[in-house]
C-alpha positions as CSV (number, residue, x, y, z in Angstrom):
1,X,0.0,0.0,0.0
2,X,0.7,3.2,-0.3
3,X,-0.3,6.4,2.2
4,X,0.6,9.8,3.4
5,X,1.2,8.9,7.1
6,X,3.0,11.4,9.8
7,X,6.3,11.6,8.5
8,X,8.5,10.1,11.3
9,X,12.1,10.5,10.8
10,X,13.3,9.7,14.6
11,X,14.0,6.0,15.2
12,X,12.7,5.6,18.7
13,X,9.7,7.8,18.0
14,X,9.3,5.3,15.2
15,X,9.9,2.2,17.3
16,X,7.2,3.3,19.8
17,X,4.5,4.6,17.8
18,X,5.1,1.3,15.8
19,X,4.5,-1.0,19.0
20,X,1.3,1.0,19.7
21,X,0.3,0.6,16.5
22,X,1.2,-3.5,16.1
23,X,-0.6,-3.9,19.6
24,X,-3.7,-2.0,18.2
25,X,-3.6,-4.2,15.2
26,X,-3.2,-7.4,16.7
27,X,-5.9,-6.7,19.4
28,X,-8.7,-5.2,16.8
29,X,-11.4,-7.5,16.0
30,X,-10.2,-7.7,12.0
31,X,-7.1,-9.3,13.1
32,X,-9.3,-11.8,15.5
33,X,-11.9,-12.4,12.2
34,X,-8.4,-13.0,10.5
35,X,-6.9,-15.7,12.6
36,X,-11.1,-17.2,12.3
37,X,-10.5,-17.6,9.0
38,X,-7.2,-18.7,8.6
39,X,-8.9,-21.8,10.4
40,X,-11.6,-22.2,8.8
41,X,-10.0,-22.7,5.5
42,X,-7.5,-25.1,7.2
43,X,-10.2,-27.6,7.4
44,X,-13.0,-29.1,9.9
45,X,-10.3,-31.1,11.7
46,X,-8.1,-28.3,12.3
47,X,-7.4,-27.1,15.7
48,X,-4.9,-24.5,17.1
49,X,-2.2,-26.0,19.1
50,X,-1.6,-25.4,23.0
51,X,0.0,-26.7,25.6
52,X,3.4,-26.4,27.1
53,X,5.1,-28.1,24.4
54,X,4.9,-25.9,21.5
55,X,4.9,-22.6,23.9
56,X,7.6,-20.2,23.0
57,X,8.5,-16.4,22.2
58,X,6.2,-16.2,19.2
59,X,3.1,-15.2,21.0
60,X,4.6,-11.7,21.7
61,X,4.7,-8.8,19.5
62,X,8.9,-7.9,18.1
63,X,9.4,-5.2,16.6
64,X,12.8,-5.0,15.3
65,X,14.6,-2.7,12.2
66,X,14.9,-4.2,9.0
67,X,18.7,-3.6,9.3
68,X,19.0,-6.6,11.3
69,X,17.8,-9.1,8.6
70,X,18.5,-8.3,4.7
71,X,18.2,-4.2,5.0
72,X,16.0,-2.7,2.6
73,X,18.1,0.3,0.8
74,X,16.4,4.1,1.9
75,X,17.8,7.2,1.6
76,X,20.3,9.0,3.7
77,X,16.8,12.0,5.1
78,X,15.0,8.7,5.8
79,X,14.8,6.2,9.1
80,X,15.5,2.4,8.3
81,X,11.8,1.1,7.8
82,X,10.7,-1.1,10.8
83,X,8.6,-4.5,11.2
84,X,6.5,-5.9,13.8
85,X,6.5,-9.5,14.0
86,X,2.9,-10.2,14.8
87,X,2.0,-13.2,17.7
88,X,2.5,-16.4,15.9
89,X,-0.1,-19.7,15.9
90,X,0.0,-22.8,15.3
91,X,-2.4,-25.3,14.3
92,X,-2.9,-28.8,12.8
93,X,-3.9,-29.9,9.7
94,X,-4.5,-32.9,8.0
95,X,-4.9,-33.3,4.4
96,X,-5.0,-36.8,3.1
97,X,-3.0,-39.7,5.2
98,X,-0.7,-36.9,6.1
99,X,-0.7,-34.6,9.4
100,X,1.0,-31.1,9.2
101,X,2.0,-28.6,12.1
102,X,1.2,-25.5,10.7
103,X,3.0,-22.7,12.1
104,X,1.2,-19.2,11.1
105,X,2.6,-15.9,11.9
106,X,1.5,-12.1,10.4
107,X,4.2,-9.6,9.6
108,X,3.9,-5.4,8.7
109,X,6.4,-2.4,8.5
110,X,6.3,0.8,9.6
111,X,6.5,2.4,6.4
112,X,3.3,4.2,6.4
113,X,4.2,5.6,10.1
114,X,7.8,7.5,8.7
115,X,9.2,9.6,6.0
116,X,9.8,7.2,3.3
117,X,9.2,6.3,-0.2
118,X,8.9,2.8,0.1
119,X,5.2,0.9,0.6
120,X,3.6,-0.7,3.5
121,X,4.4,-4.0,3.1
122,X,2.5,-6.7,5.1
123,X,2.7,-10.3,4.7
124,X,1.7,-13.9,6.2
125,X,3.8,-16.8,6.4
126,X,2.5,-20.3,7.0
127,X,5.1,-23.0,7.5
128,X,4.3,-26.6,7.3
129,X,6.4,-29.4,8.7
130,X,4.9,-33.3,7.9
131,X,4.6,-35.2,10.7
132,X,6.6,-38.4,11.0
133,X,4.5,-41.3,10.3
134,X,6.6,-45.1,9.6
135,X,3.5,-46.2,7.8
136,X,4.3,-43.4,5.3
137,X,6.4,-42.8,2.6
138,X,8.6,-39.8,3.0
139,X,6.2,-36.6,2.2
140,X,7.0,-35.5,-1.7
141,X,6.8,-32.5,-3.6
142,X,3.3,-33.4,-4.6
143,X,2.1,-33.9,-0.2
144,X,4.0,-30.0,-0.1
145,X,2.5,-28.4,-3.2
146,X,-1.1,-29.7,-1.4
147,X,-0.4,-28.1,1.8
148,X,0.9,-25.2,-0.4
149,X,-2.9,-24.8,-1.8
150,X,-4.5,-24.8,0.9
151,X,-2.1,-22.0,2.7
152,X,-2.5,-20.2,-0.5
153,X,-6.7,-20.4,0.5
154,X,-5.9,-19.5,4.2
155,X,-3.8,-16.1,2.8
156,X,-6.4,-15.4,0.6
157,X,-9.1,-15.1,3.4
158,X,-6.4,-13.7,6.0
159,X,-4.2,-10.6,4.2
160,X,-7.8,-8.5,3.4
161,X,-8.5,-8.7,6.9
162,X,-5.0,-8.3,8.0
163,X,-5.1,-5.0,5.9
164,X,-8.1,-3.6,7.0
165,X,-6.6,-4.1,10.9
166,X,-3.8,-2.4,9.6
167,X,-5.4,1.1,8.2
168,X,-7.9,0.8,11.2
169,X,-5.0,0.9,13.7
170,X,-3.4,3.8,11.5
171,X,-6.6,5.4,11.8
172,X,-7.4,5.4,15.4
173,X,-4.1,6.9,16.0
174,X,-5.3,9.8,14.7
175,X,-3.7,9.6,11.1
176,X,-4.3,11.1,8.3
177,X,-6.2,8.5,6.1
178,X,-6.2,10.1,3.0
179,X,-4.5,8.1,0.2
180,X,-4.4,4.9,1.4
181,X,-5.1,2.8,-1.4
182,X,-5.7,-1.1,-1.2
183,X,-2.8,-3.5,-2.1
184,X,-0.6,-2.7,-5.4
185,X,1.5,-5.7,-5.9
186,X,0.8,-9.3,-4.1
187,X,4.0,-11.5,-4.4
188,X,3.9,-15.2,-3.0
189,X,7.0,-17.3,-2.4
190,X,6.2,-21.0,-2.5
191,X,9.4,-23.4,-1.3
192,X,9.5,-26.6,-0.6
193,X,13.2,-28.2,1.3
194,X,14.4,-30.9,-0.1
195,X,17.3,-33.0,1.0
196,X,17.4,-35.8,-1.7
197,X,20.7,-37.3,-3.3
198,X,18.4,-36.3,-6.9
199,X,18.3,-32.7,-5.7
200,X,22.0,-32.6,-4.8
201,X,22.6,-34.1,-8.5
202,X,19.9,-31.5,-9.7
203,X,22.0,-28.1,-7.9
204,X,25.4,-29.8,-9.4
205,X,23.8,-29.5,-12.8
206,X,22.6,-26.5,-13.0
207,X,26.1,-24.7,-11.2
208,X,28.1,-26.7,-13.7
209,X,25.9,-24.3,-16.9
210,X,23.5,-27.2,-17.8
211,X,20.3,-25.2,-18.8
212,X,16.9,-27.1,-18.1
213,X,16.1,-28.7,-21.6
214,X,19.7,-30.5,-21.3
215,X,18.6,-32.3,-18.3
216,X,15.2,-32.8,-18.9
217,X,16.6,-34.7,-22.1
218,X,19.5,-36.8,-20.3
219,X,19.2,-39.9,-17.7
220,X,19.6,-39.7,-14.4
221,X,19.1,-38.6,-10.8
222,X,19.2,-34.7,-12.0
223,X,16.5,-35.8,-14.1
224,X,14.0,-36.7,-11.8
225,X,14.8,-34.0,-9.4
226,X,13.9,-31.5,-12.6
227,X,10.7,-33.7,-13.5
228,X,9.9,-33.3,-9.2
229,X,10.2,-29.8,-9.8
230,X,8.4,-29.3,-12.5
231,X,5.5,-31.0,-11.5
232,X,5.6,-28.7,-8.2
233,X,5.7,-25.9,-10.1
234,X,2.7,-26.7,-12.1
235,X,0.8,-27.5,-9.0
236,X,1.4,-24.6,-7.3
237,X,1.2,-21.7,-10.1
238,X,-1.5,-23.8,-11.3
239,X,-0.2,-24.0,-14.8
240,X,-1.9,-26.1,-17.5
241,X,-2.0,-29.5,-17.7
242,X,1.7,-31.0,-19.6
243,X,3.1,-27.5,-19.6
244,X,6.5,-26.7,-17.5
245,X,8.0,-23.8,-16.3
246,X,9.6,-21.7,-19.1
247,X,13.4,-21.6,-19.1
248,X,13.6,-17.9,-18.5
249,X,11.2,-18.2,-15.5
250,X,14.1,-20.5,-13.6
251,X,16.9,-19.0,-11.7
252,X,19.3,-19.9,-8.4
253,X,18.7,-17.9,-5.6
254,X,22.5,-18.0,-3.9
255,X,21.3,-14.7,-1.4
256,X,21.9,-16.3,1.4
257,X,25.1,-18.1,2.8
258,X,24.9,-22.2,3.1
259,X,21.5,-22.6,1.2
260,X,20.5,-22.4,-2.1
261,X,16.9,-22.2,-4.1
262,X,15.7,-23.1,-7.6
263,X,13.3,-21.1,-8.3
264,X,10.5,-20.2,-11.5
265,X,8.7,-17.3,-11.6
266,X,5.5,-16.9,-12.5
267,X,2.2,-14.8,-13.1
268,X,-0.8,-16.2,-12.4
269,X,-4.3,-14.8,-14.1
270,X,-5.3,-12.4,-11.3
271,X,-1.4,-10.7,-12.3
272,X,0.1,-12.3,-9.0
273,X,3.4,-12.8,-8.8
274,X,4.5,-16.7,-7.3
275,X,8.8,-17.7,-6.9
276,X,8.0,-21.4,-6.2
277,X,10.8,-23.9,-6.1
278,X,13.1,-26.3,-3.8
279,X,15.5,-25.8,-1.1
280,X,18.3,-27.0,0.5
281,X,20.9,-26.8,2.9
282,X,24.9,-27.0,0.9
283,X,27.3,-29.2,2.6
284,X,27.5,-33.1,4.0
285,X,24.6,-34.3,5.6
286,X,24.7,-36.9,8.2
287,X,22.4,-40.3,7.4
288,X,19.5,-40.1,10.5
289,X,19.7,-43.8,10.2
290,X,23.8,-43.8,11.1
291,X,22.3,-42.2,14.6
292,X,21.9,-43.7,17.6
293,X,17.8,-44.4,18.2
294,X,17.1,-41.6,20.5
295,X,19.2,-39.0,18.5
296,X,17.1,-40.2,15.0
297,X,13.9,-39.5,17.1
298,X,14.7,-35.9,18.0
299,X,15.7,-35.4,13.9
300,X,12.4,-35.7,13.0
301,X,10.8,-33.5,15.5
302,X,9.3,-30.1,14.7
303,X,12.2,-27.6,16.2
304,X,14.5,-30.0,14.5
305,X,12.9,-29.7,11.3
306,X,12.6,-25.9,11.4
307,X,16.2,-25.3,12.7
308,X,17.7,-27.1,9.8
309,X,15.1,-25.7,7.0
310,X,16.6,-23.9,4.0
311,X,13.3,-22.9,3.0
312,X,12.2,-20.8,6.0
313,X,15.8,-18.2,6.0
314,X,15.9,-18.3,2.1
315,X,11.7,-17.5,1.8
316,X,12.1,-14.6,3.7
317,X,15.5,-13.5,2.2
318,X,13.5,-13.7,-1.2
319,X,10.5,-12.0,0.6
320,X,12.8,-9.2,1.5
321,X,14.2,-8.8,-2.1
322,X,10.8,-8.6,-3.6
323,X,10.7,-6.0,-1.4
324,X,13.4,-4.3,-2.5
325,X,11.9,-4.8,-6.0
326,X,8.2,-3.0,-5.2
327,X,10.1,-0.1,-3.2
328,X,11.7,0.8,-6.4
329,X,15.3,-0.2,-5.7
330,X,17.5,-1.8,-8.2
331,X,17.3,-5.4,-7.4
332,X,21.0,-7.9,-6.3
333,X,22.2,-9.8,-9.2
334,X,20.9,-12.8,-9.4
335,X,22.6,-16.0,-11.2
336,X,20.8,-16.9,-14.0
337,X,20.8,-19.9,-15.9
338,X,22.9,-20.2,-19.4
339,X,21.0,-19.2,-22.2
């Protein structure tokens, strides 16, 4: 969005005017309709989650300055833009034979509260972990582009809400409302991690210049990681049936240290903007089976899962550089694949 707001340029006047606002927000009745209907679309069997054992941190508002993520570039007259990390949930879902825990949280910035000429930005991240069953194969990329569809229903229901909390807090502040205009851009980054010997092969192919029709035609365990991702892809931009991502849509997103992402970009019919693709974490990995059977147990458990994720850092590295992108800034290079 964009707005004319006060024009803060003092950091701490920004920091606590931006608390007051995020506690407004998160206490206004939008923001409860919004957490409603985030469960609603998750399904009749899902419940929120409570108890001692998934208690933590998250249920308190953080406000923090982008600097101390992936900074946003502003000018020199302008304070660094702010976010408030909104109370997080989580909840369980189940869709098929397969059980998620769905972690949920809200995020905004301060942008509309301070001198700047970037937008408000506001975005919700859902984060699904499978849980361990033996009876089970190992959840595929088809298992995470279903829970992907059904967290693209829950944002659906939850980000018009989420925006109307937003400009209602603004205005009960006092604010001038004029100008505030309903969402410009809607960007949604879809990843998936993956820690397969075939995506291994896949990441080798592509940093050693193989473009995407070479290894679609060849043999092999890059092949069927591409195929994998392909099909994900398809799922979750919702492309036609037999077609694959364009060449030109695919890149590797190397912005963060020890992870990388292949990515496709596309642009869906309502002109929204989706980076879906795979993750993972560079470097050996350690076979769970060569542990010990109490240390295999704790591998597969949910703060296991999420410490190790290259998805979670590199989907909000990528959020953050989308950012960049709607603000107006020139974006990082990126590598691209061979032509």
């Amino acid at each position: 969005n964009r707005n004319n707001g006060p024009g803060l340029v003092d950091s701490d006047e920004i920091a606590e005017k931006f608390r007051e606002h995020a506690e407004q927000l998160s206490g206004s009745d939008f923001f409860k309709d919004a957490e409603k209907a985030v469960l609603a679309k998750a399904g009749d069997d899902a419940q929120w989650i409570t108890g001692a054992d998934f208690d933590d941190d998250d249920k308190f508002i953080d406000v923090v300055a982008k600097g101390t993520a992936v900074p946003l570039p502003h000018n020199q007259d302008e304070a660094q833009p702010m976010v408030a990390l909104l109370p997080s949930r989580r909840l369980w879902l189940t869709l098929g034979d397969l059980k998620w825990i769905v972690r949920t949280r809200p995020t905004v910035t301060s942008c509309s509260l301070q001198r700047t000429s970037e937008p408000t930005k506001m975005w919700w991240t859902f984060e699904g972990i499978p849980q361990h069953n033996q009876d089970r194969k190992q959840p595929n990329g088809h298992d995470a582009a279903r829970f992907l569809a059904v967290s693209q229903q829950m944002a659906d229901v939850a980000m018009p809400l989420l925006n109307k909390a937003y400009w209602w807090a603004f205005k009960k502040a006092g604010h001038n409302a004029e100008g505030i205009s309903e969402p410009e851009k809607t960007v949604r980054v879809c990843l998936c991690d993956v820690n397969t010997r075939e995506m291994a092969a896949l990441l080798d192919a592509f940093l050693h210049h193989r473009r995407p029709s070479q290894i679609r035609s060849s043999e092999g365990d890059a092949r069927m990681a591409m195929d994998e991702f392909d099909n994900f892809v398809r799922e979750v931009a919702q492309l036609r049936r037999g077609h694959r991502p364009a060449e030109s849509s695919i890149e590797i997103s190397d912005i963060l240290p020890g992870a990388r992402g292949i990515l496709s970009r596309q642009v869906d019919r309502e002109n929204r903007i989706f980076l879906a693709g795979f993750a993972r974490r560079l470097g050996a990995r350690v076979s769970a089976s060569l542990l010990p059977d109490d240390l295999r147990a704790s591998t597969r458990s949910e703060s296991y899962l999420r410490a190790i994720s290259a998805a979670r850092p590199l989907s909000a590295a990528i959020a953050e550089e989308q950012a960049r992108r709607l603000g107006g800034a020139t974006p990082r290079e990126k590598t691209v694949l061979p032509a």
